[in-house]
C-alpha positions as CSV (number, residue, x, y, z in Angstrom):
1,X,-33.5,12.4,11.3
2,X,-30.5,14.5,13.0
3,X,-30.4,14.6,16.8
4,X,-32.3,17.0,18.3
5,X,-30.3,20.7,17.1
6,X,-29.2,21.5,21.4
7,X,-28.0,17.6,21.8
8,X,-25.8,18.2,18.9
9,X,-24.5,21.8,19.9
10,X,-24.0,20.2,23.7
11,X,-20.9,18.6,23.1
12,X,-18.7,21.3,21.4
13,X,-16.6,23.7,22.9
14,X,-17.5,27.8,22.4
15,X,-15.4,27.9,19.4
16,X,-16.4,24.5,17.6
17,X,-20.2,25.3,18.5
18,X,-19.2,29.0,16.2
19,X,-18.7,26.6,13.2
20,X,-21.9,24.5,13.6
21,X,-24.2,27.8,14.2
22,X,-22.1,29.3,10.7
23,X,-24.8,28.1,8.2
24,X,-24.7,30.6,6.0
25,X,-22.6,32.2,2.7
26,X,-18.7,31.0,2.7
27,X,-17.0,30.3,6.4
28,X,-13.1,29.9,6.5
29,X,-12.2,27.6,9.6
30,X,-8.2,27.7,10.7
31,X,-8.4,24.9,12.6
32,X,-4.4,24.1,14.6
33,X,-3.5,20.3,14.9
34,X,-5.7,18.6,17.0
35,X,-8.6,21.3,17.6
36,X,-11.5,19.2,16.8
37,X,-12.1,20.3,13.1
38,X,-13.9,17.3,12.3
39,X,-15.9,17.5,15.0
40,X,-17.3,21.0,14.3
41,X,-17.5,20.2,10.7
42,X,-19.7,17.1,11.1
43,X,-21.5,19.1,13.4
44,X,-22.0,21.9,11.2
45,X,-23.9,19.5,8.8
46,X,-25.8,17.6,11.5
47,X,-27.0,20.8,13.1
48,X,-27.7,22.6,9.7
49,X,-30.0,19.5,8.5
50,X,-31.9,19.5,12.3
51,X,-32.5,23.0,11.9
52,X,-34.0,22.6,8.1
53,X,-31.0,24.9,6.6
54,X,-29.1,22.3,4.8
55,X,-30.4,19.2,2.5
56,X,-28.6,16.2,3.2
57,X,-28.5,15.1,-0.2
58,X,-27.7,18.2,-2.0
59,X,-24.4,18.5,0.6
60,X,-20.8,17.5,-1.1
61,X,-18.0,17.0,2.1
62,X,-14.5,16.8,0.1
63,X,-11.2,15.3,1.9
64,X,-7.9,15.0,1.1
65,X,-7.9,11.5,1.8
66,X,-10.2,8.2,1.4
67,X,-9.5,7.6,5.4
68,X,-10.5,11.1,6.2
69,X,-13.8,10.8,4.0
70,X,-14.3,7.3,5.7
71,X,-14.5,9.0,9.4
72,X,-15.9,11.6,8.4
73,X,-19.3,9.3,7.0
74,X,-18.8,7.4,10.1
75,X,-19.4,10.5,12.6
76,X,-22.2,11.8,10.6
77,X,-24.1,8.1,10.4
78,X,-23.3,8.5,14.2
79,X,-25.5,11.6,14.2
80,X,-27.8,10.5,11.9
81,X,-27.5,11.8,9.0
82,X,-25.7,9.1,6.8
83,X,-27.1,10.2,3.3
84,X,-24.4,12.8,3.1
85,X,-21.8,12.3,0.6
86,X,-18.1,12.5,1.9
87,X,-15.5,11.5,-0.4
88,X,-12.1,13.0,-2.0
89,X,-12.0,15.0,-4.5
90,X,-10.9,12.4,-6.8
91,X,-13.6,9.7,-5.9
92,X,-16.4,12.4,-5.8
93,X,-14.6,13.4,-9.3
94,X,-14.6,9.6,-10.7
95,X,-18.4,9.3,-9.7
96,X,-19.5,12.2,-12.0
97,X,-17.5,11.2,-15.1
98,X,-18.5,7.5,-15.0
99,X,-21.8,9.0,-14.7
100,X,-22.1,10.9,-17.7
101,X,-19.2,9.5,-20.1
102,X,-22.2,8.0,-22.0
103,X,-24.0,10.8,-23.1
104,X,-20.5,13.1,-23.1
105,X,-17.4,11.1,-24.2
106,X,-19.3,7.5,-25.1
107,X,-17.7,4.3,-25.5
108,X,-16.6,2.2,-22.7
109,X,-15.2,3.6,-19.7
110,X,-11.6,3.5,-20.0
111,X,-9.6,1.3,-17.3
112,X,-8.2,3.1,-14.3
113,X,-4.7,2.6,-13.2
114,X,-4.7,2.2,-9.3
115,X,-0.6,2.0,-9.8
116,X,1.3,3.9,-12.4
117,X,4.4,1.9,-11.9
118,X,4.0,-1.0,-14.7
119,X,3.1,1.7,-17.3
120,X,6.0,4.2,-16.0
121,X,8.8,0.8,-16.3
122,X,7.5,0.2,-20.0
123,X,7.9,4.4,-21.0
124,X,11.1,4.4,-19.5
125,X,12.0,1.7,-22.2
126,X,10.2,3.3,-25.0
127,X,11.8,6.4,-23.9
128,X,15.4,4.9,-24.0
129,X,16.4,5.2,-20.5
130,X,18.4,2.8,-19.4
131,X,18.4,3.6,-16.0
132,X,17.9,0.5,-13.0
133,X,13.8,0.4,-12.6
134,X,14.2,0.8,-9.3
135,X,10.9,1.8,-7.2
136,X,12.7,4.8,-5.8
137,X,12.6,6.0,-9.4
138,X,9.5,5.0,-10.2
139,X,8.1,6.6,-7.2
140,X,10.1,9.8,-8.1
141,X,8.8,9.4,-11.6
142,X,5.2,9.4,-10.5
143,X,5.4,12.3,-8.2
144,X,6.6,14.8,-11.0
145,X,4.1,13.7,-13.5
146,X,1.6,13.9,-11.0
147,X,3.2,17.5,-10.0
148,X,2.5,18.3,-13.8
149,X,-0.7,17.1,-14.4
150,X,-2.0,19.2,-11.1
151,X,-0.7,22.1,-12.8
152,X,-2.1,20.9,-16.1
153,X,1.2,21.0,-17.5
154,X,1.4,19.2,-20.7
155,X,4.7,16.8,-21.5
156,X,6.2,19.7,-23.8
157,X,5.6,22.1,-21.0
158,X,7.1,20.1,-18.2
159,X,10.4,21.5,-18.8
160,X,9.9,25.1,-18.9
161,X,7.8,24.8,-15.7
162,X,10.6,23.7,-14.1
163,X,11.9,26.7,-14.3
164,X,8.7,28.6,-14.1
165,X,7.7,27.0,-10.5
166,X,11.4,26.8,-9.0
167,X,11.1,23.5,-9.0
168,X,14.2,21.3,-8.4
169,X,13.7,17.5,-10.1
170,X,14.9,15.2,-7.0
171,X,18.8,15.1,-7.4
172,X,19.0,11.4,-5.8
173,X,17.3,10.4,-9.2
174,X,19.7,8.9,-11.7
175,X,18.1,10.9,-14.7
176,X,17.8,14.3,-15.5
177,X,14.9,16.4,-16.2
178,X,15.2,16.2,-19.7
179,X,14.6,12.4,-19.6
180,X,11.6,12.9,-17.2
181,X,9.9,14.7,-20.0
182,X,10.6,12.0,-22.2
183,X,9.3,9.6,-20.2
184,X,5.8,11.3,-19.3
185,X,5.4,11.8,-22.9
186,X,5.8,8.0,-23.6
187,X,3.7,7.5,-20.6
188,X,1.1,9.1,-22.1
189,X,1.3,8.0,-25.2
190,X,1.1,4.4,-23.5
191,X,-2.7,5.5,-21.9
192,X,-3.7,6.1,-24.8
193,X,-2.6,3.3,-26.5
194,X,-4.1,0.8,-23.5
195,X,-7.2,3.5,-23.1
196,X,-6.2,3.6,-19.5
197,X,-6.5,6.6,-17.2
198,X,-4.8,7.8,-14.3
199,X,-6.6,9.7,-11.1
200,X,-4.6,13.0,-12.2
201,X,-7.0,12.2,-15.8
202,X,-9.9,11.6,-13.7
203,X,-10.0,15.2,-12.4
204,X,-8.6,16.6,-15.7
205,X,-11.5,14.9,-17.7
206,X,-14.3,16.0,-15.0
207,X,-12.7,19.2,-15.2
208,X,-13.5,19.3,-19.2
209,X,-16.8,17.9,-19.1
210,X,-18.0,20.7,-16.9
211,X,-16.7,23.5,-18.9
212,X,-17.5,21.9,-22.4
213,X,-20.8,20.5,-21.3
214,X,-23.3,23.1,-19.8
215,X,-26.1,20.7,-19.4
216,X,-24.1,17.9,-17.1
217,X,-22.7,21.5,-15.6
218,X,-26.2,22.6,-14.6
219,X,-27.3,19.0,-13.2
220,X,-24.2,18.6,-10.8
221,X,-25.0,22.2,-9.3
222,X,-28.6,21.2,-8.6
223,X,-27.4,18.2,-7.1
224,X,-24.9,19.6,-5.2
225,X,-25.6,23.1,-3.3
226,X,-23.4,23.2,-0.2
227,X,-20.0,22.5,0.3
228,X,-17.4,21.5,2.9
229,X,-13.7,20.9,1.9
230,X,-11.2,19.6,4.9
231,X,-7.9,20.1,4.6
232,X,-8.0,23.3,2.4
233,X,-4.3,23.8,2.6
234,X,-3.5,21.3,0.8
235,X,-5.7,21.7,-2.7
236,X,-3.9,22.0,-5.8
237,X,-5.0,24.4,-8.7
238,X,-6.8,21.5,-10.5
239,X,-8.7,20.7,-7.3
240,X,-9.3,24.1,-6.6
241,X,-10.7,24.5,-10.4
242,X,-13.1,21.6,-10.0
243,X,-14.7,23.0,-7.1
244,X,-14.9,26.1,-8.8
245,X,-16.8,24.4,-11.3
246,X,-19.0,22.8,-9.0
247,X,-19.9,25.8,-6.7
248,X,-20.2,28.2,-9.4
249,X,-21.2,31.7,-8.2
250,X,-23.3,30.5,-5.1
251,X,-21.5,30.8,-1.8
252,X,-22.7,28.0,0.4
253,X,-19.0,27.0,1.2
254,X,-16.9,25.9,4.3
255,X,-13.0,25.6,3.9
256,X,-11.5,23.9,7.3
257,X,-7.2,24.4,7.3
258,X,-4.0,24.9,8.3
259,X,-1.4,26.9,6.6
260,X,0.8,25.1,9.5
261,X,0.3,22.0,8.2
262,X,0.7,22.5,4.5
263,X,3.2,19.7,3.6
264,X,1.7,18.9,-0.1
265,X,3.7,21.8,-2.1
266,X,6.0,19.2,-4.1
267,X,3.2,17.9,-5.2
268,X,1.5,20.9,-6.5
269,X,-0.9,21.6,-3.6
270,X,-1.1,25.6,-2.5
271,X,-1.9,27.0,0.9
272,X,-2.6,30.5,-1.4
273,X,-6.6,29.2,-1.9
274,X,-6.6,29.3,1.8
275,X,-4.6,32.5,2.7
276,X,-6.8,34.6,-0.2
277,X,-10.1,33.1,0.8
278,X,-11.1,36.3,2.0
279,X,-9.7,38.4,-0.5
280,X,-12.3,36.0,-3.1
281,X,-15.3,36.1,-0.4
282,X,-15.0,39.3,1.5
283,X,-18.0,38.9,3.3
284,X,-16.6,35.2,4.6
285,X,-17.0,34.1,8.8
286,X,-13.6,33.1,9.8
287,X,-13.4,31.0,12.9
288,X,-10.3,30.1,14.5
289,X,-10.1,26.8,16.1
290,X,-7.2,27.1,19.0
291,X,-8.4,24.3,22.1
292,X,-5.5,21.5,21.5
293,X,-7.5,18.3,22.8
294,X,-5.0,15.8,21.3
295,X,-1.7,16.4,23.2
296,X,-0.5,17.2,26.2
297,X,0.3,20.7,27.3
298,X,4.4,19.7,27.2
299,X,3.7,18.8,23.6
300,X,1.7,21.3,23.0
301,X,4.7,23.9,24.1
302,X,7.3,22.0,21.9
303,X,4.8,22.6,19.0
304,X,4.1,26.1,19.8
305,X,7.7,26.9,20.1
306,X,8.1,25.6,16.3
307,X,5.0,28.2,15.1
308,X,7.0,30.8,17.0
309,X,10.3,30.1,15.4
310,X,8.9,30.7,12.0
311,X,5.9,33.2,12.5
312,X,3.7,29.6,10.8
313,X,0.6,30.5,12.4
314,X,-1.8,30.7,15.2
315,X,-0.5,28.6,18.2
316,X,-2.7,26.1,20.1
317,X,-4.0,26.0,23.7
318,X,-3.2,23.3,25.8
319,X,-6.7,21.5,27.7
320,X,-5.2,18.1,29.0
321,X,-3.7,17.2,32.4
322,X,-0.1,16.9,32.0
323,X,2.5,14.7,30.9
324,X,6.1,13.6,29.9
325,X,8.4,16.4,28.2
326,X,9.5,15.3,25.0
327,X,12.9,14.4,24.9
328,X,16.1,14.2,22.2
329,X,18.4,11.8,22.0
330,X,21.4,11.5,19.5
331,X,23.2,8.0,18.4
332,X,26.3,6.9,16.4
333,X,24.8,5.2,13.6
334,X,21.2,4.5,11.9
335,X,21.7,1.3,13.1
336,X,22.4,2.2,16.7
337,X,19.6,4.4,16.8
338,X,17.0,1.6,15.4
339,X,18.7,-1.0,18.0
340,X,17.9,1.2,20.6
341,X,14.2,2.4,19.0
342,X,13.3,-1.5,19.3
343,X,14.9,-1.5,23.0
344,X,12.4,1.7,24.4
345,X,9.1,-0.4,22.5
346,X,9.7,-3.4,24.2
347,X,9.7,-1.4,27.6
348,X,6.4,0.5,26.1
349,X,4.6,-2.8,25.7
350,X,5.6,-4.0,28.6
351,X,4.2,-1.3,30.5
352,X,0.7,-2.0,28.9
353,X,0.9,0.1,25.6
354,X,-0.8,-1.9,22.8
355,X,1.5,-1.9,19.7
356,X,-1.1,-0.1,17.1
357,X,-1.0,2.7,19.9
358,X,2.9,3.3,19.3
359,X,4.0,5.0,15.8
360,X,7.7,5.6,14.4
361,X,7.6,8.5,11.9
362,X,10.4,9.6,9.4
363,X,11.3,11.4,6.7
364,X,11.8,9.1,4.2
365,X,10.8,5.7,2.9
366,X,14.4,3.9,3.4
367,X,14.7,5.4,6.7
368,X,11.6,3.0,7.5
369,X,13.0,-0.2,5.5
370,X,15.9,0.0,8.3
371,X,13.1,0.2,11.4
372,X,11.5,-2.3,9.8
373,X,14.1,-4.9,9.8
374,X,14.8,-4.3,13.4
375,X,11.6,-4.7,14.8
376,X,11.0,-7.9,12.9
377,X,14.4,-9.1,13.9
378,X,12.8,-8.5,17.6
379,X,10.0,-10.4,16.7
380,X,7.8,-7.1,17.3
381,X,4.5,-6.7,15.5
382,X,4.7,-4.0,13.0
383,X,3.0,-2.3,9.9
384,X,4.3,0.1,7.3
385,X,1.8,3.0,6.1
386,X,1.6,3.2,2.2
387,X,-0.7,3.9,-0.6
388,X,-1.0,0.0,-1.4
389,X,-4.4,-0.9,-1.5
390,X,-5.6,-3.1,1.2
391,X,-8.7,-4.9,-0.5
392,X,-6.8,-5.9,-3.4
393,X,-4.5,-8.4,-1.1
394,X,-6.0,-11.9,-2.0
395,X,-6.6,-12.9,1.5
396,X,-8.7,-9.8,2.0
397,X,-10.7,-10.8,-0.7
398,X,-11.0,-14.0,0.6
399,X,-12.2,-12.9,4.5
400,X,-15.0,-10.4,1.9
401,X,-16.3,-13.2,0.3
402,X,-16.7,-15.3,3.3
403,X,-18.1,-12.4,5.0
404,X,-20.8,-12.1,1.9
405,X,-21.9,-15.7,2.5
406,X,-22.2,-15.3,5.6
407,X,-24.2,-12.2,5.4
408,X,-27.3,-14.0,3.9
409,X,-27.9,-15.9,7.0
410,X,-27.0,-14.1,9.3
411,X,-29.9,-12.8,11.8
412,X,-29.8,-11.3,15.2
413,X,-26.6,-12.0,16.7
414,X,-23.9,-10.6,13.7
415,X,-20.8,-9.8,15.5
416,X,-20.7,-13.8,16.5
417,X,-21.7,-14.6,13.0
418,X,-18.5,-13.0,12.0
419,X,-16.6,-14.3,14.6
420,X,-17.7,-18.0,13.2
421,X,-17.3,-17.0,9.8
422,X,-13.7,-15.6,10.3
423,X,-12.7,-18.9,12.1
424,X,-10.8,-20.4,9.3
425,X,-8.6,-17.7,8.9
426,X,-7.3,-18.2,11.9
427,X,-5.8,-14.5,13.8
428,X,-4.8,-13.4,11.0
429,X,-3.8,-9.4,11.5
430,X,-6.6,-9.0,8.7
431,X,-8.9,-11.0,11.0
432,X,-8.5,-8.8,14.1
433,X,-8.5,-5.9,11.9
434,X,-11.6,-6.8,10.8
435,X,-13.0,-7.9,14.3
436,X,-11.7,-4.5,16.0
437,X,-13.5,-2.5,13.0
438,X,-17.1,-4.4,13.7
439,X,-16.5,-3.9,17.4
440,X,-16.4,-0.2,16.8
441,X,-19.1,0.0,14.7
442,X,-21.1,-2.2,16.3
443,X,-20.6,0.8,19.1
444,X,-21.7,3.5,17.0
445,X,-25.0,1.4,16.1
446,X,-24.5,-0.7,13.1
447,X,-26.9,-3.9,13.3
448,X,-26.1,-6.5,10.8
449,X,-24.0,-8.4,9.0
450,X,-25.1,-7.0,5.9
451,X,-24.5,-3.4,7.2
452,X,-21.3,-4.4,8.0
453,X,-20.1,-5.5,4.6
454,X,-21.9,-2.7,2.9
455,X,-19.2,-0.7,5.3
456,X,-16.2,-2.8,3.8
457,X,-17.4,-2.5,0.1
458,X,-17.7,1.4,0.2
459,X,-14.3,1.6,2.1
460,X,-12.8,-0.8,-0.6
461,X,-14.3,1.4,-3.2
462,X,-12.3,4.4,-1.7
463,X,-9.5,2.2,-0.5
464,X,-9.7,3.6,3.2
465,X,-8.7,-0.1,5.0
466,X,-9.2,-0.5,9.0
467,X,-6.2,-0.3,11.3
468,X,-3.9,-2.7,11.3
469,X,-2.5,-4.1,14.4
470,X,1.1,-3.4,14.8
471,X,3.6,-0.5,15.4
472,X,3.1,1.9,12.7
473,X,6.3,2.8,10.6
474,X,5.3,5.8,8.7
475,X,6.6,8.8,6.8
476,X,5.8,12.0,7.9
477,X,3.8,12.9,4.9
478,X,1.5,9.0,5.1
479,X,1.3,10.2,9.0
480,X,-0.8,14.0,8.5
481,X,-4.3,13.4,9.9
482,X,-3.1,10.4,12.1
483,X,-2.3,10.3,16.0
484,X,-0.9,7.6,18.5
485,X,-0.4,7.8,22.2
486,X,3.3,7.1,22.0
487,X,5.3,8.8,18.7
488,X,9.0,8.3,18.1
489,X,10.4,10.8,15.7
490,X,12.8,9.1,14.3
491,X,16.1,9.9,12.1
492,X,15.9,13.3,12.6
493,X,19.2,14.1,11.6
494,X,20.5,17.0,9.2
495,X,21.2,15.2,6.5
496,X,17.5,14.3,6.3
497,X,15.2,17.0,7.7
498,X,15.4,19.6,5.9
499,X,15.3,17.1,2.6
500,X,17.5,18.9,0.4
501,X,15.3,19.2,-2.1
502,X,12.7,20.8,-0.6
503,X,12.0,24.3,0.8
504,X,13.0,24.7,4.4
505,X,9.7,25.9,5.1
506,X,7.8,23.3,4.1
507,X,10.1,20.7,5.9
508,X,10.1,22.9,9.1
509,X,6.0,22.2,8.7
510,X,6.1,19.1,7.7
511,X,8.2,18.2,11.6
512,X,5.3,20.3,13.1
513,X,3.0,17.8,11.4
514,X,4.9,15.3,13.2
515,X,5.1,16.8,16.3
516,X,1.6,17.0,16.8
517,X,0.7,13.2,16.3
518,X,1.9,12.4,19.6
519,X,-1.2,12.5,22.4
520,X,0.7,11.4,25.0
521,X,4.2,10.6,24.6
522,X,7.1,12.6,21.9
523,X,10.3,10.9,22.0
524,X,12.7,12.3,18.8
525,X,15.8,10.4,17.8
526,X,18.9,11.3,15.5
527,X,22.0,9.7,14.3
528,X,25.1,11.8,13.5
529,X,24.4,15.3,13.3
530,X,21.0,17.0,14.7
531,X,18.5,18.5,12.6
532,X,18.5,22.3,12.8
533,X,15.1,22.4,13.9
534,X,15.6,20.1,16.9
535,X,17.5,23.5,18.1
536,X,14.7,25.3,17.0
537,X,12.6,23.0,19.2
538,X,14.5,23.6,22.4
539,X,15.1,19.9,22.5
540,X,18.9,20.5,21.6
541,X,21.7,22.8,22.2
């Protein structure tokens, strides 16, 4: 059972407790970075079950991302109602087809490709590129035939909607877009040769099961009735189908976003599903979540004077006490600047910050390969934020299965049956990943061992891994959704933010986004020439 409906609605704030008492027909929450949307979300769902409104089971909470669906199970076990499903769209996706591809496609399930970058090396030579495989390419490759498939763009289509979308191919790529199109027509010509699938396929096939297929169409609805999708500014038309799908014509649906913090275009997301939500439900509740609890009020202001610069949105309120005023600071070279980036972290750890409570953002992937270096040549802790999956890395999978054995015989005291059982691996960062993660749970009310590795299997399954210890080194785009007590903006120089090939107002966004990780400390750095919206900022001249 739920906590009692008051104890639940006691800890929100007049605006938060507006989206838990919102039950019914479609609610549109604009939440601002750092307002508590999860908060009011989970509440929503807690309160709604109390209350008898909502069945847990029948309730379908969509992220953006596998860490975002991971905190959002953990606050609503917290308040006791952990049968809800929270997952991303692509996971709650994959669970469906696997589901019925029996009785729909049949045959065996075809293998998933966690990583496209083997298959997109092996279509660039069937497509006769002879360009360098580097992983810059290969990353560049992905992205726009992961653009096209959101768009449902076929390999002979690609091309025209280049032209169709304004899209610019990324001009630091060393082939044209003519050769792209080759390539994502070898690559999936390779699929289907392998019978492999990617996760754009998994949501394209779930997408044409439920059209084709009335029956499995009719089942999902009865399973799933009521809807909450986080991060609503970032869908992309295929998303935004699927749910469609799913829903129906019933209205039980609640959209939390930002258009402020739409950063996703490039990659086919649209913040028009959240703009025209009213326009497709006119008789929608829109709430507006303004209370900034993360940052403090000078961080706030250097936020708010980016929204105003632009006209991007509602600007936030600031609650907490007081703190530094973010500061910007120029240097010669890259190099200078990441000499002096490791000089200012040593004086933060010295003064008691923990290094996973410190984060250097930037805009690009190479711009963190340099940080990198620098920190390890200072013998400083650090961890870079990517897509690679975490449970795959052998010596994960070794703590796991230690962690199973363990798990049979362990009895009352299971936090110092894990301790014993992670002995061997020494301190490990996995280790006191691992350690730090049962601590918190153990918090929140977990009571076994086994509990605890049912945790790590279902984050493995959606590859959401626990914090790492270490200063962060992330790009602004890995960073959305993520806060620190110290930030360093890093690199923000005008040769990099704006990135040339994308629209200023995304990038202006997208330095909002990283802005507003900071609780209690902003420090922005640049090397040459300042970024225009450092100006913008008030932080330069």
């Amino acid at each position: 059972m739920a906590q009692l409906a008051d104890e639940i609605l006691s800890s929100l704030d007049p605006q938060q407790r507006s989206v838990a008492t919102a039950l019914k027909g479609p609610v549109c929450v604009i939440a601002g970075a750092g307002t508590g949307k999860t908060r009011a979300i989970t509440h929503r769902l807690a309160y709604g079950v109390d209350i008898g409104v909502i069945d847990p089971k029948r309730v379908l909470a969509l992220t953006f991302t596998a860490r975002a669906a991971g905190e959002m199970r953990t606050r609503l076990r917290s308040l006791g109602v952990a049968s809800i499903a929270a997952r991303t769209f692509h996971a709650a996706a994959l669970k469906q087809l696997i589901y019925f591809w029996p009785e729909t496609l049949g045959g065996r399930f075809p293998s998933l490709l966690t990583s496209k970058t083997g298959f997109l090396s092996e279509a660039m030579t069937r497509a006769n590129i002879s360009s360098s495989k580097k992983s810059s390419l290969l990353r560049d490759l992905a992205g726009e035939i992961e653009w096209a498939k959101v768009l449902t763009l076929a390999p002979d289509q690609y091309l025209q909607g280049l032209s169709d979308y304004s899209r610019v191919f990324n001009p630091s790529s060393k082939i044209s877009a003519e050769q792209v199109a080759k390539v994502y027509e070898a690559y999936e010509s390779l699929k289907k040769q392998e019978r492999a699938i990617d996760f754009e396929d998994v949501l394209l096939l779930t997408v044409g099961m439920l059209e084709e297929e009335r029956e499995v169409r009719e089942r999902v609805r009865d399973q799933y009735r009521y809807f909450t999708v986080d991060e609503y500014q970032d869908v992309s038309p295929l998303q935004q189908r699927l749910l469609d799908l799913w829903l129906g014509k019933r209205e039980d649906i609640c959209v939390v976003g930002d258009p402020a913090q739409t950063i996703y275009s490039f990659a086919g997301a649209s913040p028009a599903f959240l703009l025209n939500f009213t326009a497709k439900y006119p008789n929608a509740e829109v709430i507006r979540l303004s209370a900034g609890y993360r940052s403090t009020p000078e961080i706030i202001n250097t936020a708010n004077t980016i929204l105003r610069s632009a006209n991007l949105g509602h600007e936030l309120d600031a609650i907490n006490g007081h703190g530094e005023k973010p500061m910007a600071k120029g240097y010669k070279s890259q190099s200078e600047e990441a000499q002096a980036l490791v000089s200012l972290i040593k004086e933060d750890i010295a003064g008691g910050l923990a290094t996973n409570e410190i984060a250097i953002l930037t805009r690009t992937n190479s711009q963190l390969e340099v940080l990198e270096s620098a920190l390890d040549a200072a013998g400083i802790e650090n961890q870079i934020r990517n897509s690679e999956r975490f449970f795959n890395r052998p010596q994960v999978r070794e703590i796991i299965g230690a962690i199973r054995s363990a798990s049979v015989l362990s009895e009352s005291d299971w936090l110092s049956d894990l301790r014993d059982c992670l002995k061997p691996f020494g301190q490990s960062e996995y280790v006191r990943s691992f350690l730090q993660l049962a601590g918190e749970l153990e918090a929140e009310g977990l009571t076994s061992l086994r509990a605890f590795l049912r945790e790590l299997e279902e984050r493995s399954e959606t590859n959401n891994p626990p914090i790492l210890p270490g200063v962060a080194l992330a790009t602004l785009h890995a960073a959305k959704g993520l806060e620190w007590r110290k930030v360093y903006l890093a690199g923000v120089s005008a040769e990099v933010l704006p990135w040339q090939a994308s629209s200023i107002e995304e990038e202006r966004r997208l330095f909002y986004v990283g802005v507003t990780r900071a609780q209690e400390s902003l420090a922005l750095t640049y090397y040459g020439v300042a970024s225009p919206f450092l100006a913008e900022a008030g932080l330069v001249n």
